[in-house]
The first five atom37 places (N, CA, C, CB, O) and aatype in JSON, in Angstrom:
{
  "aatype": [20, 20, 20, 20, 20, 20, 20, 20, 20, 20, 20, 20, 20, 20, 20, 20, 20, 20, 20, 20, 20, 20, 20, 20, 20, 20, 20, 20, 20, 20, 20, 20, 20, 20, 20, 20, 20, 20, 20, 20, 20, 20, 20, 20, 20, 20, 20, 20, 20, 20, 20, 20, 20, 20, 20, 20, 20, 20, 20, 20, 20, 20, 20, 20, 20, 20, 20, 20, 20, 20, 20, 20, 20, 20, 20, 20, 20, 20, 20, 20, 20, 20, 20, 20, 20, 20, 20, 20, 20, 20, 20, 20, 20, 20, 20, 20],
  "atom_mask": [
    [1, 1, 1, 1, 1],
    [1, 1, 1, 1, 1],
    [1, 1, 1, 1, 1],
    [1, 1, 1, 1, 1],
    [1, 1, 1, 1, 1],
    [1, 1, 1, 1, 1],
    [1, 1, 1, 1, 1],
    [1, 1, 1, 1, 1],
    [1, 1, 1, 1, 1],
    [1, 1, 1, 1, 1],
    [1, 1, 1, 1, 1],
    [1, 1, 1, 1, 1],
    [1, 1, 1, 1, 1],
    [1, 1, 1, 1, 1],
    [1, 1, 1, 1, 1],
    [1, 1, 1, 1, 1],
    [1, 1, 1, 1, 1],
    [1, 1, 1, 1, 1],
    [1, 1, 1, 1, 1],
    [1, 1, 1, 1, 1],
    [1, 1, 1, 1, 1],
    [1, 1, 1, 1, 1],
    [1, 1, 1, 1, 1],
    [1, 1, 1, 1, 1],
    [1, 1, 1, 1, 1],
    [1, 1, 1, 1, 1],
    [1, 1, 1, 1, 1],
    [1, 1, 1, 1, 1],
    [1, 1, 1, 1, 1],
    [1, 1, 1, 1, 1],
    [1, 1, 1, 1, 1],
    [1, 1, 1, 1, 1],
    [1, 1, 1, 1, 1],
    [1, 1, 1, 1, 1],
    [1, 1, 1, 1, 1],
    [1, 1, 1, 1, 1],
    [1, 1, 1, 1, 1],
    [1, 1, 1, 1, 1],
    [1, 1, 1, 1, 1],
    [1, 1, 1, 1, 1],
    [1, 1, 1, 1, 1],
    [1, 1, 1, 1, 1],
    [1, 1, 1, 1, 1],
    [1, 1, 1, 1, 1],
    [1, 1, 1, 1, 1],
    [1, 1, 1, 1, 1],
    [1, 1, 1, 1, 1],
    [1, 1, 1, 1, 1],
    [1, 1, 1, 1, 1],
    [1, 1, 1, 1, 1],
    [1, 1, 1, 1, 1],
    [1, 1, 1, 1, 1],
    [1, 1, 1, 1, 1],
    [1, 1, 1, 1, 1],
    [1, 1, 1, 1, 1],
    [1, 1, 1, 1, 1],
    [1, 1, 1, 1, 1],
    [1, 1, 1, 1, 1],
    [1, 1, 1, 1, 1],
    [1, 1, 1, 1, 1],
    [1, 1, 1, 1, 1],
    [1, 1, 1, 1, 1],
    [1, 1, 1, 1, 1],
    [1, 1, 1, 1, 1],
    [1, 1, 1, 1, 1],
    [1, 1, 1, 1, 1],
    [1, 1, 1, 1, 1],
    [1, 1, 1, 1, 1],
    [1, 1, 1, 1, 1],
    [1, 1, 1, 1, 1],
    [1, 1, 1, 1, 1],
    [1, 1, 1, 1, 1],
    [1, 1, 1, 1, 1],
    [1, 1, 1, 1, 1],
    [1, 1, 1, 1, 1],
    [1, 1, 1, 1, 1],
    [1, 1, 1, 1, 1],
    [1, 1, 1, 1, 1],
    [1, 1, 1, 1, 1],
    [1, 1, 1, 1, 1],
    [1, 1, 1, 1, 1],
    [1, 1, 1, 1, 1],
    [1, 1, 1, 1, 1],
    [1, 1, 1, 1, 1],
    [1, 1, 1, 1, 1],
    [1, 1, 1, 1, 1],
    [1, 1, 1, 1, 1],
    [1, 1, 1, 1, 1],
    [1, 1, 1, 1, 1],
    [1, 1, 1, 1, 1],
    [1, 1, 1, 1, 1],
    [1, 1, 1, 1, 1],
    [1, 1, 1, 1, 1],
    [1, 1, 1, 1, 1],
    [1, 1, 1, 1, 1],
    [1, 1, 1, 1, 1]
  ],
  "atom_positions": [
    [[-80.86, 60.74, -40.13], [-80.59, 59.55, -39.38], [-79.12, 59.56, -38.95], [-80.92, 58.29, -40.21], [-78.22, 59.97, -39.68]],
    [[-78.98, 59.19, -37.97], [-77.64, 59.65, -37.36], [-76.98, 57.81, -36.82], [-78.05, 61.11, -35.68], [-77.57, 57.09, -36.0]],
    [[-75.72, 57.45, -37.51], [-75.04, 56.26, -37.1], [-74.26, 55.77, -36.08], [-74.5, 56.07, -37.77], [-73.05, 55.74, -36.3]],
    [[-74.63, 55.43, -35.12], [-73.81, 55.38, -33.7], [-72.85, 54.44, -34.25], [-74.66, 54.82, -32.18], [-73.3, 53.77, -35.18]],
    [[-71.65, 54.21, -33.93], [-70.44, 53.35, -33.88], [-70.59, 52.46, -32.73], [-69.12, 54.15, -33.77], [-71.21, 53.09, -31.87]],
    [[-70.39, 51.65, -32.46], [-70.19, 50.86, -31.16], [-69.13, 50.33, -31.1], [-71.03, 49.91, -30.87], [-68.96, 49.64, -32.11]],
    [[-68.28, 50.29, -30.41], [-66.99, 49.77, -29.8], [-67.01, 48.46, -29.31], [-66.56, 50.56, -28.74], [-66.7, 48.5, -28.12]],
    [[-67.29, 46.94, -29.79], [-67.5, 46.32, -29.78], [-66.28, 45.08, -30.41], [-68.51, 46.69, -30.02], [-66.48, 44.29, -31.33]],
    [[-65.16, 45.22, -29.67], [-64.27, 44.5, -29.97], [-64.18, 43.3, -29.41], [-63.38, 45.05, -29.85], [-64.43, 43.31, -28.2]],
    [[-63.8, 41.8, -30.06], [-64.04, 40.69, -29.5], [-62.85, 40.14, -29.46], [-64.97, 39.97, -30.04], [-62.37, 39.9, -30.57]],
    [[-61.75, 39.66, -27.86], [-60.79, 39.21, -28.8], [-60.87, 37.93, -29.57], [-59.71, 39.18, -28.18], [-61.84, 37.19, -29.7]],
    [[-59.29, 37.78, -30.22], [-59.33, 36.95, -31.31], [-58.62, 35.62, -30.63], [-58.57, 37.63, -32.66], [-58.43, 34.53, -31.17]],
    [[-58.29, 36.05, -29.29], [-57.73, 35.03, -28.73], [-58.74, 33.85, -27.77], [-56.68, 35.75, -27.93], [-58.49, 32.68, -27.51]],
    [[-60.14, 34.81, -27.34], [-60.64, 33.92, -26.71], [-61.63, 33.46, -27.95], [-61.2, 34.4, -25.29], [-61.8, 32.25, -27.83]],
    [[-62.26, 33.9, -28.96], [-62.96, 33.37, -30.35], [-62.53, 31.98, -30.46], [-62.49, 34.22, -31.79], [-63.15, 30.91, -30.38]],
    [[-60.78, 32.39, -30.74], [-60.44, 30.92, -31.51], [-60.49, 29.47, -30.81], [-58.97, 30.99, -31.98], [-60.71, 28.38, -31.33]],
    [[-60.24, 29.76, -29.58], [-60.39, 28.33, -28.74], [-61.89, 27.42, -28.21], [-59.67, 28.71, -27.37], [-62.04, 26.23, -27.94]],
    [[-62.84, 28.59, -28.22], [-64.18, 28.21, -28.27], [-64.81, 27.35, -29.76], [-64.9, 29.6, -28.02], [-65.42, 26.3, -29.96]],
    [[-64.07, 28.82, -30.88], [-64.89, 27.6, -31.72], [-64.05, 26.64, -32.44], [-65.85, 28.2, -32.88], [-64.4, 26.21, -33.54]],
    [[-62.53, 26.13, -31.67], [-62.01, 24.73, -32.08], [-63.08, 23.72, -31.24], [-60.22, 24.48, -31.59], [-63.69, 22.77, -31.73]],
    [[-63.13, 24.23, -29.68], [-63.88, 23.2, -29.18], [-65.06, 22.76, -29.3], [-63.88, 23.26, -28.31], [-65.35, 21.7, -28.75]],
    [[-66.33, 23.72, -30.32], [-67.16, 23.49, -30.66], [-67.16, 22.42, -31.87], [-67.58, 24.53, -30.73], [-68.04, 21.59, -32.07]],
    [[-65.76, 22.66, -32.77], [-65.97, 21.91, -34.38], [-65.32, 20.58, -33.43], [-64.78, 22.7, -36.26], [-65.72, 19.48, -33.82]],
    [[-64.26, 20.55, -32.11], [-63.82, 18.58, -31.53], [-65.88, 18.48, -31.27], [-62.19, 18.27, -28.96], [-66.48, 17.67, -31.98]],
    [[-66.58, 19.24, -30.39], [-67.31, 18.7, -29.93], [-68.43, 18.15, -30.96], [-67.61, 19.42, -28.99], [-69.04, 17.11, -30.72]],
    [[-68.65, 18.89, -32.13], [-69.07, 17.99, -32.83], [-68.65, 16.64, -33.46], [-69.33, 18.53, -33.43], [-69.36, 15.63, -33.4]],
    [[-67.68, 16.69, -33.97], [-66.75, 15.83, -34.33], [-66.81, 14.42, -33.2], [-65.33, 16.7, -34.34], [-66.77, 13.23, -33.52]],
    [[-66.89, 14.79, -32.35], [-66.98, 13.77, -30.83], [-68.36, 12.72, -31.22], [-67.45, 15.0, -29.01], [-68.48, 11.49, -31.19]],
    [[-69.3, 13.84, -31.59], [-70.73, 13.48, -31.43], [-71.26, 12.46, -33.01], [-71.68, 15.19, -31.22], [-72.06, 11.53, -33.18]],
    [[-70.55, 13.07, -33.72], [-70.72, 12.33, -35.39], [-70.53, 11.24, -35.06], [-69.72, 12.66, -36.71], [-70.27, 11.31, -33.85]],
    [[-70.48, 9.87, -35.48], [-70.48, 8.57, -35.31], [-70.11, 7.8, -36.47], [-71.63, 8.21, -34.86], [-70.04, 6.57, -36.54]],
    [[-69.89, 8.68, -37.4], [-69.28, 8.59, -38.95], [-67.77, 8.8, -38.63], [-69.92, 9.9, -40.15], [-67.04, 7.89, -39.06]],
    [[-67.11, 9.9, -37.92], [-66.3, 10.7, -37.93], [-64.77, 9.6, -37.91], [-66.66, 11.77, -36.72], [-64.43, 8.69, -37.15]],
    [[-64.33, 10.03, -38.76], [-62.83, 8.8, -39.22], [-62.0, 8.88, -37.71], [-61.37, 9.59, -40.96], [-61.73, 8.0, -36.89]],
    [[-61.69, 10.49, -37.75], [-60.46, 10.25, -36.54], [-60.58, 9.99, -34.74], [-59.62, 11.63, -36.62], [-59.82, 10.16, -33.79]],
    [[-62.1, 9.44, -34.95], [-62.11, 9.89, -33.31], [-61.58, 9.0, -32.54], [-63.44, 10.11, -32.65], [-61.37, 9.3, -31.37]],
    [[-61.27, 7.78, -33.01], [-60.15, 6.93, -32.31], [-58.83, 7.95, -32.0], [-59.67, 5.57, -33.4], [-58.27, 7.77, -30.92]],
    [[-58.33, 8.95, -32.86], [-57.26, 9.73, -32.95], [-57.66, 10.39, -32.08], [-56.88, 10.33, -34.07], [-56.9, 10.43, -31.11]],
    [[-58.75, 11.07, -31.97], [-59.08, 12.46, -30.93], [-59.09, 12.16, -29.72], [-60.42, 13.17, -31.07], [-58.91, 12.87, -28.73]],
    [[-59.46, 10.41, -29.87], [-59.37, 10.16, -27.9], [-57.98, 9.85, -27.42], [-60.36, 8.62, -27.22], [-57.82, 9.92, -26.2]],
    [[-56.72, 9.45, -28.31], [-55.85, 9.28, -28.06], [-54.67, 10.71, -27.88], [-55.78, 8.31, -28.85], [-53.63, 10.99, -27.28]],
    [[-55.68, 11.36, -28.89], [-54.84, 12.63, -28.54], [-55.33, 13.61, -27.28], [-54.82, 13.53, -29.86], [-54.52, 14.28, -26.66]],
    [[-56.73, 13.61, -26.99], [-57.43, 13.98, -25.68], [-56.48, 13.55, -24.39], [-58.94, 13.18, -25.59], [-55.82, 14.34, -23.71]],
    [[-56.58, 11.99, -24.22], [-55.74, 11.62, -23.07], [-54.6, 12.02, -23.04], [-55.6, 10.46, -22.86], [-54.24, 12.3, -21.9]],
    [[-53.43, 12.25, -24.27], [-51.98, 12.59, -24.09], [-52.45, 14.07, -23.87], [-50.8, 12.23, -25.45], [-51.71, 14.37, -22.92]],
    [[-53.1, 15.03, -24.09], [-53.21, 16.59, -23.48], [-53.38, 16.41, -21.96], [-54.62, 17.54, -24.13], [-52.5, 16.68, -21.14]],
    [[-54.91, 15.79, -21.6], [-54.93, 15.03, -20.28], [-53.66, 14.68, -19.4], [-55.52, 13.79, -20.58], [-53.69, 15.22, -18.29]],
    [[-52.91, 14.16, -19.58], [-51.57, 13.66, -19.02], [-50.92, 14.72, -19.12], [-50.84, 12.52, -19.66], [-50.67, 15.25, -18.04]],
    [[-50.5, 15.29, -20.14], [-49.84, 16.62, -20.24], [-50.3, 18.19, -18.99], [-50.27, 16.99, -21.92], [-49.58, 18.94, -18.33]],
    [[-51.33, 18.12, -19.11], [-51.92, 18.81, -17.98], [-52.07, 18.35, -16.7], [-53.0, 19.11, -18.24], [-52.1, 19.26, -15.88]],
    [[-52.13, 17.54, -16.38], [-51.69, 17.13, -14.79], [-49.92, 17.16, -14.65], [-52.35, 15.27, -14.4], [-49.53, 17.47, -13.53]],
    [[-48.83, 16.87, -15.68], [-47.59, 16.95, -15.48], [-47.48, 18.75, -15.27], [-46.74, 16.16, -16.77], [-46.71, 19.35, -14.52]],
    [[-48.05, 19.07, -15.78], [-47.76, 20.69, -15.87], [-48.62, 21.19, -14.5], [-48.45, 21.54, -17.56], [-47.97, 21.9, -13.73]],
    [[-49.53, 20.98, -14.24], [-50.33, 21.26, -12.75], [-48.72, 20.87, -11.79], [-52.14, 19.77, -12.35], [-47.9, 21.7, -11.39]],
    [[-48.69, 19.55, -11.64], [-47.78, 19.07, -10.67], [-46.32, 19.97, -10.79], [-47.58, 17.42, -10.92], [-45.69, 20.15, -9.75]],
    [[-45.84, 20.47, -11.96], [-44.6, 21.27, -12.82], [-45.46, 22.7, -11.58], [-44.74, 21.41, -15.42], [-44.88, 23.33, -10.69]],
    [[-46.61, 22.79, -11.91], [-46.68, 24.34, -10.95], [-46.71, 24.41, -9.58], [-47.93, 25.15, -11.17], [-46.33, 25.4, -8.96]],
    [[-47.2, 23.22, -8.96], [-47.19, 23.16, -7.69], [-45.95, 23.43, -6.94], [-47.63, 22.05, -7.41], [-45.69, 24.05, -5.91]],
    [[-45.18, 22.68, -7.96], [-43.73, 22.7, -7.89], [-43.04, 23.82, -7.16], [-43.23, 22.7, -9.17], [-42.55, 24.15, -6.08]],
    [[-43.32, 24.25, -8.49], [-42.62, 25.84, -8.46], [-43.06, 26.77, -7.6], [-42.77, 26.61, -9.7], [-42.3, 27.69, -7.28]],
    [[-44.84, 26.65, -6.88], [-45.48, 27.59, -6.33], [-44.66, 27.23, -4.86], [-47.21, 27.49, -6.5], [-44.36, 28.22, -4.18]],
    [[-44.14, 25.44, -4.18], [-43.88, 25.31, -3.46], [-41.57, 25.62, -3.48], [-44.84, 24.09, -3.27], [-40.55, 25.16, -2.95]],
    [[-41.77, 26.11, -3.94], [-39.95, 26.35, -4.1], [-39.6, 27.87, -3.99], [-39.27, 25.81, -5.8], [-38.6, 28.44, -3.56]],
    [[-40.95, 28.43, -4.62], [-41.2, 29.66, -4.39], [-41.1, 30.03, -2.9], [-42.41, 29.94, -4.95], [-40.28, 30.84, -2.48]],
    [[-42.1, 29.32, -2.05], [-42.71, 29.54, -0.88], [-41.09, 29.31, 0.1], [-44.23, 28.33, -0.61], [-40.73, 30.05, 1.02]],
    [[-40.61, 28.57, -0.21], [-39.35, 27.65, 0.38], [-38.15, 28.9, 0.25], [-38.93, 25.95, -0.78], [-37.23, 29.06, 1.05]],
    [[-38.47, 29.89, -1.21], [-36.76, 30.62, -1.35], [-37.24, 31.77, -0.43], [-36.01, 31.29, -3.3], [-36.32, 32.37, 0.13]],
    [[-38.95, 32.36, -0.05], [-39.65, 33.17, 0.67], [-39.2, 32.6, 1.86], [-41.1, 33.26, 0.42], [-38.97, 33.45, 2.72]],
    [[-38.97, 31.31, 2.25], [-38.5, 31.52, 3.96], [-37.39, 31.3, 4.47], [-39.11, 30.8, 4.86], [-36.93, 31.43, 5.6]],
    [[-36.81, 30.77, 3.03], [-34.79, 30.88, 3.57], [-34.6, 32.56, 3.75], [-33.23, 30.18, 1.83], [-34.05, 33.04, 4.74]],
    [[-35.21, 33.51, 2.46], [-34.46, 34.21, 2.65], [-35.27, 35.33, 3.85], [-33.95, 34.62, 1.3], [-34.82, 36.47, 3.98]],
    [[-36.6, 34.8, 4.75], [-36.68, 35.59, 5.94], [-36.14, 34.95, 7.05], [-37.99, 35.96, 6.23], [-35.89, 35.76, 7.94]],
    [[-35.86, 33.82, 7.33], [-34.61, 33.28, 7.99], [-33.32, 34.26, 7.87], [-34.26, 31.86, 7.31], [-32.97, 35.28, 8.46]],
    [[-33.05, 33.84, 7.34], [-31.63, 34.59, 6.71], [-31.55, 36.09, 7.09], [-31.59, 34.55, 4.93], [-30.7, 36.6, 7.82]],
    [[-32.9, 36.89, 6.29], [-32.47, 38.89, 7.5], [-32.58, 38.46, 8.54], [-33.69, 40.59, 7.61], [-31.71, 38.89, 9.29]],
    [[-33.62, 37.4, 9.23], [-33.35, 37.15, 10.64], [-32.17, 36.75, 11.38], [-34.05, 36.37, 10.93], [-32.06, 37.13, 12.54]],
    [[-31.36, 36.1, 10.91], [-30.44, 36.25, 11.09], [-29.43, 37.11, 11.48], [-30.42, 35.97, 10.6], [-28.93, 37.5, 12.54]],
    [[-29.23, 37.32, 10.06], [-28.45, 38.67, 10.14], [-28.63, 39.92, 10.76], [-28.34, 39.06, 9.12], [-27.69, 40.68, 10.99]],
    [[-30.22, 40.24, 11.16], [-30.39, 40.91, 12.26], [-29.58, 40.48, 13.72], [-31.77, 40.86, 12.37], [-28.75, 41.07, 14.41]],
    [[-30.23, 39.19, 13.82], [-29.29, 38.82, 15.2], [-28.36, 38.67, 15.45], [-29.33, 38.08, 15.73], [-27.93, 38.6, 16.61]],
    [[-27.44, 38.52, 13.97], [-25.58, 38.75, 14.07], [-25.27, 40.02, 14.3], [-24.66, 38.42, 12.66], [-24.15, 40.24, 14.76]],
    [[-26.19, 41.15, 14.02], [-25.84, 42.86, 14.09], [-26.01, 42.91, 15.59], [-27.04, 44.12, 13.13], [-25.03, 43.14, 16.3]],
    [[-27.33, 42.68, 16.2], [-27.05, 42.66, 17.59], [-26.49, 42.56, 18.48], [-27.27, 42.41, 17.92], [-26.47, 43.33, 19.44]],
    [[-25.66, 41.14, 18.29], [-25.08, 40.45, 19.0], [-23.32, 41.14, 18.75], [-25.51, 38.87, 18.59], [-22.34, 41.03, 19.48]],
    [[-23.5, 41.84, 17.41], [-22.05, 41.87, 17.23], [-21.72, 43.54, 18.15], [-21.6, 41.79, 15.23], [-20.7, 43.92, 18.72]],
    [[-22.91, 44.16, 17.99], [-23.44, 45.14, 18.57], [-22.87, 45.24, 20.04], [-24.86, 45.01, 18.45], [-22.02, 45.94, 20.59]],
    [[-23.73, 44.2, 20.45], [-23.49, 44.22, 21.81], [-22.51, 43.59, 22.33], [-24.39, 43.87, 22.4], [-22.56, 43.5, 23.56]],
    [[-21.6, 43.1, 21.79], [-20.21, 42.74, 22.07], [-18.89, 43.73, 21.91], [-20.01, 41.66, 21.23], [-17.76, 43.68, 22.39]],
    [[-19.66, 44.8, 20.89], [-18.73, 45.8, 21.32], [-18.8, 46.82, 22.28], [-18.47, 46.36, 20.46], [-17.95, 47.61, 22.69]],
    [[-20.09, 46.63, 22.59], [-20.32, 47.53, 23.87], [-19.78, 47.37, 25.01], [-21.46, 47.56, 24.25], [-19.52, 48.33, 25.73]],
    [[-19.48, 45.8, 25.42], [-19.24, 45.11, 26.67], [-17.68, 45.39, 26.39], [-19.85, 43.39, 26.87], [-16.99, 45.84, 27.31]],
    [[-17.18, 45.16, 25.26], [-15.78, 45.23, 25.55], [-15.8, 46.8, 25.27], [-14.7, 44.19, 24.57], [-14.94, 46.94, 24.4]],
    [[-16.3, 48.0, 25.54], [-16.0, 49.07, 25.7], [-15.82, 49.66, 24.45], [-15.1, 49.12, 26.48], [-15.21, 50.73, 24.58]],
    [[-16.17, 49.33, 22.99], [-15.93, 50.52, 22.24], [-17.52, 51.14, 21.95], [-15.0, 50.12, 20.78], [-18.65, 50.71, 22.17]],
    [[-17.01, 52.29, 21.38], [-17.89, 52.81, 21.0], [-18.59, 52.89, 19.43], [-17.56, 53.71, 21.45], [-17.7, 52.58, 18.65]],
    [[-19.75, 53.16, 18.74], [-19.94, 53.0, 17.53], [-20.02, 54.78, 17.12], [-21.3, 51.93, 17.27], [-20.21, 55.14, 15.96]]
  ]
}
């Protein structure tokens, strides 16, 4: 009889967050359960916390976008100062 191995690694990072949310979601559902006045108060402050942090990224995605068009403004620019400086030495006769 011959034992195949299988390579069957799970991470440990996506495990752990599934089964916290399985032991709130029971916990939700019990009707005994002491803290769930606590769990809804702590639910909404994550809630709030995650829309400040959404709005925190928008942020940033839009400041991002903003330093992306100063600084293609800006070679544009400076392209058109080379030109211009270009062609001002041409007219007054030097050479490059």
């Amino acid at each position: 009889m011959e034992i195949e191995v299988l390579d069957k690694t799970v991470s440990k990072k996506e495990m752990l967050p599934q089964v916290i949310n399985r032991i709130f979601s029971i916990c939700k559902t019990d009707p005994h359960f002491k803290l769930k006045d606590e769990m809804k108060t702590i639910e909404e402050k994550v809630g709030n916390i995650k829309v400040k942090i959404d709005k925190q990224e928008n942020l940033i995605n839009q400041s991002e976008n903003l330093i992306n068009d100063v600084k293609r403004r800006l070679s544009l620019l400076k392209e058109d100062i080379e030109s211009k400086q270009t062609e001002l030495l041409e007219q007054l006769g030097s050479e490059l």
